[in-house]
C-alpha positions as CSV (number, residue, x, y, z in Angstrom):
1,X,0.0,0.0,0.0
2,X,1.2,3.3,-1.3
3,X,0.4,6.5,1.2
4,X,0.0,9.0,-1.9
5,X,-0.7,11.8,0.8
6,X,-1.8,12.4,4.7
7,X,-5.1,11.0,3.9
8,X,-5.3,8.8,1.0
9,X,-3.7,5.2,0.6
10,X,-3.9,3.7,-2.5
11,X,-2.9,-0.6,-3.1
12,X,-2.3,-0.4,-7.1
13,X,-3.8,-2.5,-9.1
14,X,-2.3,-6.0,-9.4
15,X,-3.3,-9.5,-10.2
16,X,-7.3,-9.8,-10.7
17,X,-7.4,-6.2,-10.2
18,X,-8.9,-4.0,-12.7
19,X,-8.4,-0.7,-11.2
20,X,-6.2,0.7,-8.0
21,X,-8.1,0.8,-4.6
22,X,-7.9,3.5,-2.4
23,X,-8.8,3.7,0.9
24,X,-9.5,7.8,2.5
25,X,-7.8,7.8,6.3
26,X,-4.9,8.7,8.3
27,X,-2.3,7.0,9.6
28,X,-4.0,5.4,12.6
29,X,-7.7,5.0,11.2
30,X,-5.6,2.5,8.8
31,X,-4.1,1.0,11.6
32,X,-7.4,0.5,13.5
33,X,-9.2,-0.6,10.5
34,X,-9.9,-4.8,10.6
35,X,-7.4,-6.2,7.4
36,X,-10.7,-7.6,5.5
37,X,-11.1,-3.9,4.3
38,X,-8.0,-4.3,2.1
39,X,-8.9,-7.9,0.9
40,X,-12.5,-6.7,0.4
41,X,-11.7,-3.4,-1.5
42,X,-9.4,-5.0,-3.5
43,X,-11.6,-7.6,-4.4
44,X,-14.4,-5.0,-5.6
45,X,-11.5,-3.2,-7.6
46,X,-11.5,-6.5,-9.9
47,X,-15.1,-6.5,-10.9
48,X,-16.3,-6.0,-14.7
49,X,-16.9,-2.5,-15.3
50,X,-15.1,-0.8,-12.6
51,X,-14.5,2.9,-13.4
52,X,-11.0,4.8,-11.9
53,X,-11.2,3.2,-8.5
54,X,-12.4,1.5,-5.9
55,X,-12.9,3.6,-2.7
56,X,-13.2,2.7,1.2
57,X,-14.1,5.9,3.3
58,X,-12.3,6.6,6.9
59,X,-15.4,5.1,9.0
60,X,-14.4,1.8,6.9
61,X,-15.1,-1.5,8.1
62,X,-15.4,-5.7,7.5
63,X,-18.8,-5.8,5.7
64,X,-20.9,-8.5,3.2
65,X,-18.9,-8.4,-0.1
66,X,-17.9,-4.8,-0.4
67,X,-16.8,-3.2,3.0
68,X,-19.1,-1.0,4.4
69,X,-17.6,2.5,3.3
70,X,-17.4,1.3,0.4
71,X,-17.6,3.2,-3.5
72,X,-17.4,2.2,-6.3
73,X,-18.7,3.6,-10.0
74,X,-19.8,0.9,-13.0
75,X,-19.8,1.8,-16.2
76,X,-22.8,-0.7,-18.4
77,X,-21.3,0.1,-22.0
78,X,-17.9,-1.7,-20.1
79,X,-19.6,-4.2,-19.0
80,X,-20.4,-2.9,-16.0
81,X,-22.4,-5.0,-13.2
82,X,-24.9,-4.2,-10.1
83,X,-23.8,-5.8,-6.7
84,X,-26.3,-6.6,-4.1
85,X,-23.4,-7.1,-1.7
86,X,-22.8,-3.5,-3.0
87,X,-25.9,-1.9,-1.7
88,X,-25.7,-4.0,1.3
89,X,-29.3,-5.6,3.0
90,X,-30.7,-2.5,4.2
91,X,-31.1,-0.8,1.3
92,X,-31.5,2.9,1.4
93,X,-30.6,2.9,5.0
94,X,-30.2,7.0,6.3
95,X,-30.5,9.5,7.7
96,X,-32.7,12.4,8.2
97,X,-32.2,15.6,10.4
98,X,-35.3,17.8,11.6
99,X,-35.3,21.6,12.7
100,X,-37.1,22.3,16.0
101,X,-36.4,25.7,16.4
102,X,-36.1,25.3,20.0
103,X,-33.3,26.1,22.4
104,X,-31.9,23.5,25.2
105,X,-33.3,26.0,27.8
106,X,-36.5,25.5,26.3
107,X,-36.2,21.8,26.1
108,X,-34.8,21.3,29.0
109,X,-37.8,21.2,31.6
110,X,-39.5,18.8,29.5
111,X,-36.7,16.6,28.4
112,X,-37.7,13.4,30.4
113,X,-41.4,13.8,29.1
114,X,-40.4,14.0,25.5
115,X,-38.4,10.6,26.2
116,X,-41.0,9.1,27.4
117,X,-43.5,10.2,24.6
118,X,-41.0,9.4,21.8
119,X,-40.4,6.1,22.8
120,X,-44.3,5.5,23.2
121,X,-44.9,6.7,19.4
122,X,-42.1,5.6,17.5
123,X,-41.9,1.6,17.8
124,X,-38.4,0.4,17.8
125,X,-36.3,-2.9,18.4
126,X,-36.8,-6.4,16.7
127,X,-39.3,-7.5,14.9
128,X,-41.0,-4.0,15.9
129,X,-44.9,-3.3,14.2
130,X,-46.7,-0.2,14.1
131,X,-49.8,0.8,13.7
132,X,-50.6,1.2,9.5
133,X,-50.5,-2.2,8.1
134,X,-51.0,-1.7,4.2
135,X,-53.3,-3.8,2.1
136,X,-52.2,-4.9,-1.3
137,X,-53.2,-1.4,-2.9
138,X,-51.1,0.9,-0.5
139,X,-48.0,-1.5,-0.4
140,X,-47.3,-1.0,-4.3
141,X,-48.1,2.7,-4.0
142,X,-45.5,3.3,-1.3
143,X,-43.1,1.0,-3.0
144,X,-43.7,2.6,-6.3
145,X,-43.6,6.3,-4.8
146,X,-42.1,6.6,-1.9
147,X,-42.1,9.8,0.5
148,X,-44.4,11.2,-2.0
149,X,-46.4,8.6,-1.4
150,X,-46.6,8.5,2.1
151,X,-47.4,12.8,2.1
152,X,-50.1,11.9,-0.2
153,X,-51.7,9.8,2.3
154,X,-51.4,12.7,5.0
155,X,-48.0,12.1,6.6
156,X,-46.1,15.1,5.9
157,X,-46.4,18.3,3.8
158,X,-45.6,18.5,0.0
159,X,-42.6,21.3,1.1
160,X,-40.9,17.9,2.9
161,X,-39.6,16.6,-0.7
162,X,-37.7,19.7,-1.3
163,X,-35.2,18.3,1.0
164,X,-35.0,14.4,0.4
165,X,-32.5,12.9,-2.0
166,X,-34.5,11.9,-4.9
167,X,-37.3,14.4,-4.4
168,X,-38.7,11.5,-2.0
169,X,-39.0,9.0,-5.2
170,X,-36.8,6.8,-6.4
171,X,-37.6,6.8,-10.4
172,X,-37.7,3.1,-11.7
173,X,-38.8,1.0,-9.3
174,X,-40.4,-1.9,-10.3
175,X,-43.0,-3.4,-7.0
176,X,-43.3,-6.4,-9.3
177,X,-40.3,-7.6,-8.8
178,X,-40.4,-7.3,-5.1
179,X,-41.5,-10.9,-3.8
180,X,-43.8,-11.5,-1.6
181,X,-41.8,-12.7,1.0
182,X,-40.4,-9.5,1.1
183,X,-44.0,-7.4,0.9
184,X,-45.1,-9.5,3.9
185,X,-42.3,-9.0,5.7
186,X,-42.9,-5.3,5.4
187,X,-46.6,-4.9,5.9
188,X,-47.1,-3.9,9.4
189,X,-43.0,-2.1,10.1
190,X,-43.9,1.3,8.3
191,X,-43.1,4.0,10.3
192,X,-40.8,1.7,12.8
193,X,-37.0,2.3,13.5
194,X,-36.0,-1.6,14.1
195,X,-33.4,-2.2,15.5
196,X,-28.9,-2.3,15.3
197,X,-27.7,0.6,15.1
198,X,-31.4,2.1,14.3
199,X,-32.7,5.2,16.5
200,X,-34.2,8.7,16.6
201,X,-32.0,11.2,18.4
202,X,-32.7,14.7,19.8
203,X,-29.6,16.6,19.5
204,X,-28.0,20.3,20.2
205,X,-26.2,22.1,18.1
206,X,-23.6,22.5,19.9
207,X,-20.3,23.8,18.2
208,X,-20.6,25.6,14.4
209,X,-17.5,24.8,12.3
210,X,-18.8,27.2,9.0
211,X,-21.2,30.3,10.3
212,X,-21.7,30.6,6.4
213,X,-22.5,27.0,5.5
214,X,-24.8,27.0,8.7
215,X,-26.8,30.7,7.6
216,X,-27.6,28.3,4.5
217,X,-28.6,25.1,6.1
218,X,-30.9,27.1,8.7
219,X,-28.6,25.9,11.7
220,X,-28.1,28.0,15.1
221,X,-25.8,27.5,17.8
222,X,-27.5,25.8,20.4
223,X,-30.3,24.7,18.7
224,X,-32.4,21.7,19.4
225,X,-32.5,19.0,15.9
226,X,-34.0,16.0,15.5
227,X,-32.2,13.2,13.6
228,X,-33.7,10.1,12.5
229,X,-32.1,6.9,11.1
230,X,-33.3,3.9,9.7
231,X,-33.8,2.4,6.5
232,X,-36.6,-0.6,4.2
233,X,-36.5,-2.9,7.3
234,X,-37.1,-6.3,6.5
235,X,-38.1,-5.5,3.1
236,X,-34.7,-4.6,2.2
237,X,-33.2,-7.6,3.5
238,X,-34.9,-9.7,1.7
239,X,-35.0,-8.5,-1.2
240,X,-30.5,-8.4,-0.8
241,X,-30.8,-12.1,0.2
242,X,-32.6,-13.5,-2.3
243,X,-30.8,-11.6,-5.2
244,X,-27.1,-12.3,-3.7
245,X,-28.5,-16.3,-4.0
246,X,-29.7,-15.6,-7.4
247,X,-26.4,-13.7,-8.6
248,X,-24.2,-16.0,-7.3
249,X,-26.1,-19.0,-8.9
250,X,-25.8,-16.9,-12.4
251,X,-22.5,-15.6,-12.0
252,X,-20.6,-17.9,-14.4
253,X,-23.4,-18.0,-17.0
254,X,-22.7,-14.0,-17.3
255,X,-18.5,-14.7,-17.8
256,X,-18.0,-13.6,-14.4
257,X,-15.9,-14.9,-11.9
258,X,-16.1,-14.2,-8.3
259,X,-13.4,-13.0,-6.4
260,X,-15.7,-14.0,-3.4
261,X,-19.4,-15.5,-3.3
262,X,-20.5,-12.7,-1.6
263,X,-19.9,-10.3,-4.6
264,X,-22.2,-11.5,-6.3
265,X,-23.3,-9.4,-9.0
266,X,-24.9,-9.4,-12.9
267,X,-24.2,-7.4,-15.6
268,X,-26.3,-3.8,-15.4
269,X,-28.0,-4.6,-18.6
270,X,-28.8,-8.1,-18.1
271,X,-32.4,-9.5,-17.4
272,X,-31.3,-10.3,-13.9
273,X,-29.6,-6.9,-13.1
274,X,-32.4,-4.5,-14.3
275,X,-35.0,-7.0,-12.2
276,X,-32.8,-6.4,-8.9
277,X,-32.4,-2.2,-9.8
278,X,-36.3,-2.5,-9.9
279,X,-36.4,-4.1,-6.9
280,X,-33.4,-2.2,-5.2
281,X,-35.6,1.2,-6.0
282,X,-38.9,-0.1,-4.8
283,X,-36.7,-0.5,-1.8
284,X,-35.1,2.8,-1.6
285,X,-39.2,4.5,-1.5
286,X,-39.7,2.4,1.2
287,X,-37.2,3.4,3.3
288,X,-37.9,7.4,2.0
289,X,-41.5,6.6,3.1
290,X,-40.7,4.6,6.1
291,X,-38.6,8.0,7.7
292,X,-41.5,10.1,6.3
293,X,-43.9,8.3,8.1
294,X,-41.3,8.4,11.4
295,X,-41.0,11.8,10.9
296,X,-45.0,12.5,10.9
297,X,-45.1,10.2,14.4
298,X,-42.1,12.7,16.0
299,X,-44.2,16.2,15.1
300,X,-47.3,14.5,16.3
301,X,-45.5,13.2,20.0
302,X,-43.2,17.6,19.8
303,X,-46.6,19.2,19.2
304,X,-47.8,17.2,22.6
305,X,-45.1,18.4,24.3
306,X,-44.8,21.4,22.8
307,X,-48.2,22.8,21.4
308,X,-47.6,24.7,17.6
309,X,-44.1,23.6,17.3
310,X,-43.1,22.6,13.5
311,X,-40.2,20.3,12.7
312,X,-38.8,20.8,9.1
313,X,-37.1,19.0,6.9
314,X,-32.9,20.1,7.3
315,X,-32.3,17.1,4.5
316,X,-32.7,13.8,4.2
317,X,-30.1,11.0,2.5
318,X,-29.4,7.9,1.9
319,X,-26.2,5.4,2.6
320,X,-27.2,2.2,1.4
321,X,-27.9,2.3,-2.8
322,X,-26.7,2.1,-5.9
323,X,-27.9,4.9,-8.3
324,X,-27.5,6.2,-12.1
325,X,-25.7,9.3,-12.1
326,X,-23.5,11.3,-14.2
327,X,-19.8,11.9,-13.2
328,X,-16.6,12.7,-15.9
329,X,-14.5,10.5,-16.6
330,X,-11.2,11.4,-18.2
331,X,-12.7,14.1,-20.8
332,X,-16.2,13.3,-21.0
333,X,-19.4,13.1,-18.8
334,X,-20.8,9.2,-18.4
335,X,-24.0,7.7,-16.7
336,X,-22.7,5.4,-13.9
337,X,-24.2,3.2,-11.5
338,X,-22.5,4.0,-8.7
339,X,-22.7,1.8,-5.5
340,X,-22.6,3.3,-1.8
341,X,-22.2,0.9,1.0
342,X,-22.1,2.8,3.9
343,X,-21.6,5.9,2.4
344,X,-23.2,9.1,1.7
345,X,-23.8,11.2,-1.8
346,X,-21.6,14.7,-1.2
347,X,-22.5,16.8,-4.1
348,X,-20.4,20.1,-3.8
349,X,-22.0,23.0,-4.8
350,X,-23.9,24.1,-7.6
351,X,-24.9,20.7,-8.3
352,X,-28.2,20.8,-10.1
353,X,-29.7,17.6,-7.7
354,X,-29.1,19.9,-4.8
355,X,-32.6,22.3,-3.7
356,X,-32.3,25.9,-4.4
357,X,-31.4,26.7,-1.1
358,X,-28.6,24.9,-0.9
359,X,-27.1,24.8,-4.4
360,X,-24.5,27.7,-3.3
361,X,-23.9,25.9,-0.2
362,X,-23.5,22.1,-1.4
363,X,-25.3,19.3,0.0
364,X,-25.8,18.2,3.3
365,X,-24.0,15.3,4.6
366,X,-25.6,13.7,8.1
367,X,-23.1,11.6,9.8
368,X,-24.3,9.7,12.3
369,X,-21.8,9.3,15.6
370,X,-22.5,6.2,18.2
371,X,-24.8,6.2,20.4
372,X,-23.9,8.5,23.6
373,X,-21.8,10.6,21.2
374,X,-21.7,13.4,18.8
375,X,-22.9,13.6,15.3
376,X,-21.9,15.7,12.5
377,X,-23.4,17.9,9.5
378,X,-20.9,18.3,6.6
379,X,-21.5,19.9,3.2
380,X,-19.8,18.5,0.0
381,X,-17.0,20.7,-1.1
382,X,-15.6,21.8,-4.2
383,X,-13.4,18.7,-4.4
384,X,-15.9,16.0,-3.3
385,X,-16.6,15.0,-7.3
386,X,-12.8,14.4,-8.1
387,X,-12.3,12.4,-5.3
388,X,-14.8,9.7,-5.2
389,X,-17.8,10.4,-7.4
390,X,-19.0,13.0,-5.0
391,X,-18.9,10.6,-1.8
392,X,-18.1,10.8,2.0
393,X,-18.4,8.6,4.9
394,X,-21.6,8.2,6.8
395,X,-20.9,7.4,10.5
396,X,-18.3,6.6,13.2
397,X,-18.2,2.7,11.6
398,X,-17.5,-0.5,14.0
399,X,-14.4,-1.1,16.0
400,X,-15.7,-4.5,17.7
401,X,-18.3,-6.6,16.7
402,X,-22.2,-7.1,18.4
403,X,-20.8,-9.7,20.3
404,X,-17.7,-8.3,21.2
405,X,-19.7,-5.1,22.7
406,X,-21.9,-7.2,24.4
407,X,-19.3,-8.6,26.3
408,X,-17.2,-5.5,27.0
409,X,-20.4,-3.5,28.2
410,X,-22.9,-3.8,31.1
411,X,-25.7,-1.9,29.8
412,X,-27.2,-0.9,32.6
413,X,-24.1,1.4,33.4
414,X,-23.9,2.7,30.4
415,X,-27.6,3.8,30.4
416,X,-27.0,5.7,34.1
417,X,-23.6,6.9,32.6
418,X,-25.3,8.5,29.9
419,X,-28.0,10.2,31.8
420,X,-25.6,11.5,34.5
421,X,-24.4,13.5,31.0
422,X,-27.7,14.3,30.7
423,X,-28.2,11.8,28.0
424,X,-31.4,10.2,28.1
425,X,-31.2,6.3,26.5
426,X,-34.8,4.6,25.5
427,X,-34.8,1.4,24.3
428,X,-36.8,-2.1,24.6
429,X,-33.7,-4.4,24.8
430,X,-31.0,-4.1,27.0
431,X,-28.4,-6.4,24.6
432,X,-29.2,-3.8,22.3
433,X,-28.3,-1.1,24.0
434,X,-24.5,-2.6,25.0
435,X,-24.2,-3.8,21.1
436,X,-24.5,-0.2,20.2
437,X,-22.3,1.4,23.4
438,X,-19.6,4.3,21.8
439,X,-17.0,1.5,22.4
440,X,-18.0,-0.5,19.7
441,X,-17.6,2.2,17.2
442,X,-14.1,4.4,15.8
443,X,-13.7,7.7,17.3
444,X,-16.1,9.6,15.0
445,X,-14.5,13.2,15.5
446,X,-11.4,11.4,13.7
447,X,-13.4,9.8,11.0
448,X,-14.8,13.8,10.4
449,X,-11.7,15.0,10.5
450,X,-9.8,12.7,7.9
451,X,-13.0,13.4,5.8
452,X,-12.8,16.8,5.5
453,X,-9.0,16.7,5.3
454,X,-9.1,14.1,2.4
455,X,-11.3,16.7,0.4
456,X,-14.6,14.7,0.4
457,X,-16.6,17.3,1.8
458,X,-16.3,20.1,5.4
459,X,-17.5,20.3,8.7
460,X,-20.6,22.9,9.1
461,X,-21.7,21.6,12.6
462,X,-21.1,19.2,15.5
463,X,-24.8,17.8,17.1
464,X,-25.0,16.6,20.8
465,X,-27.6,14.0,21.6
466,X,-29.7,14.8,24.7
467,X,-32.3,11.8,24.0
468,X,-31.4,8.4,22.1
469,X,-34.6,6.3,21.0
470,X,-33.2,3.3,20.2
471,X,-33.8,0.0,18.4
């Protein structure tokens, strides 16, 4: 591995490698990250198709095929394929960030009351059910449209989609090629967190790194947000199972061979890869319409607790997908599918996705920290699209496994730890909570750092939490 600068490592290509693999960090992010990264992003760098590079972010870690914080950009008139292991099992998988227009002060006297109503409203932990279940009718609308969808049928306001990736709607989904396996499993979790590393925070604003990029963004100091991530639930995951079976059974009839089973892809423009993007973007409106729906149960349960308040929308995006977009490539602009795995889109600004308020700005990027611990907003910067197809990390990513957490952390102690911070933890499973503990996860204000210091996008503002809801 080559160290090209302070932030950016790069293994050239070699062997079954069709492009070099670059991985964003510093010095001791690389040394903390588990060696499957290297095998794994490697391994994705030898894939038909591959354009320039593939890319690991600083939150990087072991993950199903590609490493989560992973990139990577296919071109389809190269040959280029779609990865289920690419997008990952819980497709669009996000996060979204609310305004309150409160203060701490204000929140303050009422903090313990708005725990305890969140956690009532918002159903979250395994196997969690809430209370639309959709008949045949509604499922295909919400798969088919998405947060537009779910406004249509009263939860939100039209002025919402402004400020979700997509507009709220994934174009191209295909409901028909979501089985019914997967439809079941999704009938009665709209509008539910789940659980893993799942929750609704209330956070504070609590240090401003750009006073200008905040002005644009709406942010004050102090202020109290609400940040909400999830993603498809159980829809998503079974749609990633049963089309990482089916690729890796077709593999070899496409000419392709498998660096590992669990890169199991098809060709873009095969039969099988356009009937998994149909499916993959059926997915992607359910989890838009999913965190819609979330966010229509948190105004209900703030308006309780604080009558006439209105949350809106800071932004919403996704970290799981794999999406047709348009990036140059040596002299000339190319459509691209362009798989995130546990990364964020960071378009810089002037992008033309981006809403009118922010296009001067660039676009947000919400990174979630662990739970206990901060969270960031960055922007995408003038340099975000020359370094990896306009990408950045999307959290603090895993330093020990579930299991490993669990052992090293009594939950119970971490829950009174917390509040003595004047942290306030809700959740319905106690193993949960100690999977989840800020031990498990990299030091996030490093991961932020290497981020904006690599060039993939800058700091506008640190977030506190004051109240985890968690899966």
């Amino acid at each position: 591995m080559i160290q090209r600068d302070e932030f950016r490592f790069e293994i050239p290509a070699s062997g079954a490698m069709r492009v070099p693999a670059v991985i964003f960090a510093d010095a001791d992010l690389i040394r903390g990250m588990d060696a499957k990264v290297q095998e794994q992003i490697c391994n994705v760098a030898s894939l038909p198709g591959i354009v320039e590079a593939a890319y690991a972010m600083p939150d990087a870690h072991w993950g199903y095929g590609f490493p989560i914080g992973g990139v990577a950009a296919f071109d389809p008139e190269q040959g280029g394929v779609v990865s289920a292991g690419g997008v990952g099992f819980d497709i669009s998988c996000g996060v979204r960030t609310l305004h309150s227009g409160l203060t701490m002060a204000e929140l303050g006297p009422h903090q313990m009351r708005l725990a305890d109503e969140l956690y009532r409203s918002i159903p979250a932990g395994l196997g969690s059910h809430g209370k639309l279940h959709l008949n045949h009718k509604g499922m295909i609308g919400m798969l088919r449209g998405g947060a537009q969808w779910a406004v249509e049928m009263g939860y939100g306001e039209s002025g919402d989609l402004e400020y979700i990736e997509e507009q709220g709607c994934m174009a191209g989904a295909e409901p028909s090629r979501v089985s019914a396996k997967a439809r079941e499993r999704q009938r009665g979790e709209m509008g539910t967190l789940g659980s893993g590393n799942h929750y609704l925070e209330v956070q504070r604003v609590a240090e401003i790194y750009s006073h200008e990029k905040a002005r644009s963004f709406r942010l004050h100091l102090d202020e109290i947000v609400i940040s909400i991530h999830c993603g498809s639930r159980g829809l998503g995951h079974q749609i990633g199972a049963e089309f990482l079976k089916e690729m890796a059974v077709s593999a070899a009839g496409y000419g392709i061979t498998l660096p590992d089973r669990e890169l199991a892809c098809a060709p873009i423009r095969s039969p099988l890869g356009k009937q998994y993007l149909g499916a993959m973007r059926a997915a992607v409106n359910c989890a838009l319409a999913n965190r819609q729906i979330i966010t229509h149960l948190t105004r209900q349960t703030f308006d309780e607790v604080f009558p006439g308040i209105r949350l809106s929308l800071v932004y919403d995006v996704s970290h799981n997908t794999c999406k047709l977009e348009r990036h140059p490539v040596g002299d000339r602009e190319t459509d691209l599918f362009i798989h995130r795995k546990g990364a964020t889109r960071a378009c810089g600004p002037g992008h033309p996705d981006l809403p009118p308020a922010y296009r001067e700005a660039g676009q947000p990027v919400l990174i979630g920290g662990s739970m206990g611990t901060a969270s960031y907003i960055l922007c995408g910067s003038e340099t975000s699209e020359q370094r990896a197809f306009s990408s950045a990390c999307h959290g603090a990513g895993r330093a020990l496994s579930r299991r490993q957490a669990s052992k090293r952390c009594r939950s119970r102690e971490l829950i009174d730890e917390l509040a003595a911070k004047g942290i306030l933890i809700r959740s319905p499973s106690l193993r949960g909570i100690a999977e989840e503990s800020p031990i498990a996860y990299k030091d996030v204000r490093a991961v932020v750092d290497a981020a904006e210091r690599a060039g993939l996008a800058r700091k506008v503002a640190r977030l506190e939490p004051v109240i985890c809801i968690k899966g």
